[in-house]
C-alpha positions in Angstrom: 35.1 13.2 19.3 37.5 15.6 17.3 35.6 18.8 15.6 34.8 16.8 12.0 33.4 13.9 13.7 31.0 16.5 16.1 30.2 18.8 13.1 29.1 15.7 11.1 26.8 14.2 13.9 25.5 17.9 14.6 24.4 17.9 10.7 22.9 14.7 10.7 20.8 15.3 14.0 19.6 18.9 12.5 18.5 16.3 9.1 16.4 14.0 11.2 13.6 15.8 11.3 13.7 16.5 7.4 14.5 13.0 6.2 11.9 11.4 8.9 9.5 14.2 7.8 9.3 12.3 4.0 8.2 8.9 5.7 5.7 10.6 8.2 2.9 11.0 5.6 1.5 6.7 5.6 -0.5 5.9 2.4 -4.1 6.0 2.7 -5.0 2.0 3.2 -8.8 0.9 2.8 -9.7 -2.8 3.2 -12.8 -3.5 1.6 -14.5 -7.3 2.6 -15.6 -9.6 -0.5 -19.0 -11.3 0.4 -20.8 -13.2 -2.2 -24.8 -13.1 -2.4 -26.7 -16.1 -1.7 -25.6 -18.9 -4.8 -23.1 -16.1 -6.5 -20.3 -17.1 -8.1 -18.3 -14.4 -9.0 -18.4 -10.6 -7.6 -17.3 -7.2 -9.9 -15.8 -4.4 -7.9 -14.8 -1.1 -9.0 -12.7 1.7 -7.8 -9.6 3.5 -8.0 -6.4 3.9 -6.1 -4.2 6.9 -6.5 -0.7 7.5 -5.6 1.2 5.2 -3.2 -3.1 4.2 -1.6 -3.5 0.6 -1.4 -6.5 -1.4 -0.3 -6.7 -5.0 0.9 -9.7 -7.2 -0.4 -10.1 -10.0 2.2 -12.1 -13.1 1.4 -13.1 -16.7 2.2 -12.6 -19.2 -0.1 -13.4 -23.1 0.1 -11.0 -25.6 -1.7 -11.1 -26.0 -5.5 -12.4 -22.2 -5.4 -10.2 -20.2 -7.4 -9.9 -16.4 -7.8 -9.2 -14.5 -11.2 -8.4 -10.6 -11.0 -8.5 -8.2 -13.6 -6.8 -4.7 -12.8 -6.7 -2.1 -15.5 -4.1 0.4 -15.3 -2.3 3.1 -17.3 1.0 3.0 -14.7 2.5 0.4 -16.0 4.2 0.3 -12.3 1.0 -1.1 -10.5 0.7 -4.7 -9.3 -1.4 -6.9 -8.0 -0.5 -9.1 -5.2 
């Protein structure tokens, strides 16, 4: 390895620590179960997620059931998937 090439591998090795340090921080992930009273047919649920959070809503559904979601926002960049 001539001195370039071992100078360059010796920065990169001293940046690992930094660049790995901006993935080390997971967002906070909730999952939250949707269970439906007794003869219910539809369920509200409220709450907020901020910054990269996410939560997973997991369900059962029978066939023909359908599900309709209605997320407010005022970041344009949120999604529902």
């Amino acid at each position: 390895m001539n001195k370039s090439s071992s100078l360059i591998a010796s920065a990169l090795i001293l940046l690992l620590p930094i660049a790995g340090g901006a993935n080390a921080a997971a967002p906070e992930a909730r999952s939250e179960r949707v269970d439906f009273a007794s003869g219910a047919t539809s369920r509200v649920i409220k709450g907020q997620v901020k910054g990269f959070a996410y939560v997973d809503y997991p369900l059962h559904a029978g066939a023909g059931q359908t599900l309709s979601v209605e997320m407010k926002s005022s970041n344009a960049a949120n999604y529902f998937n």
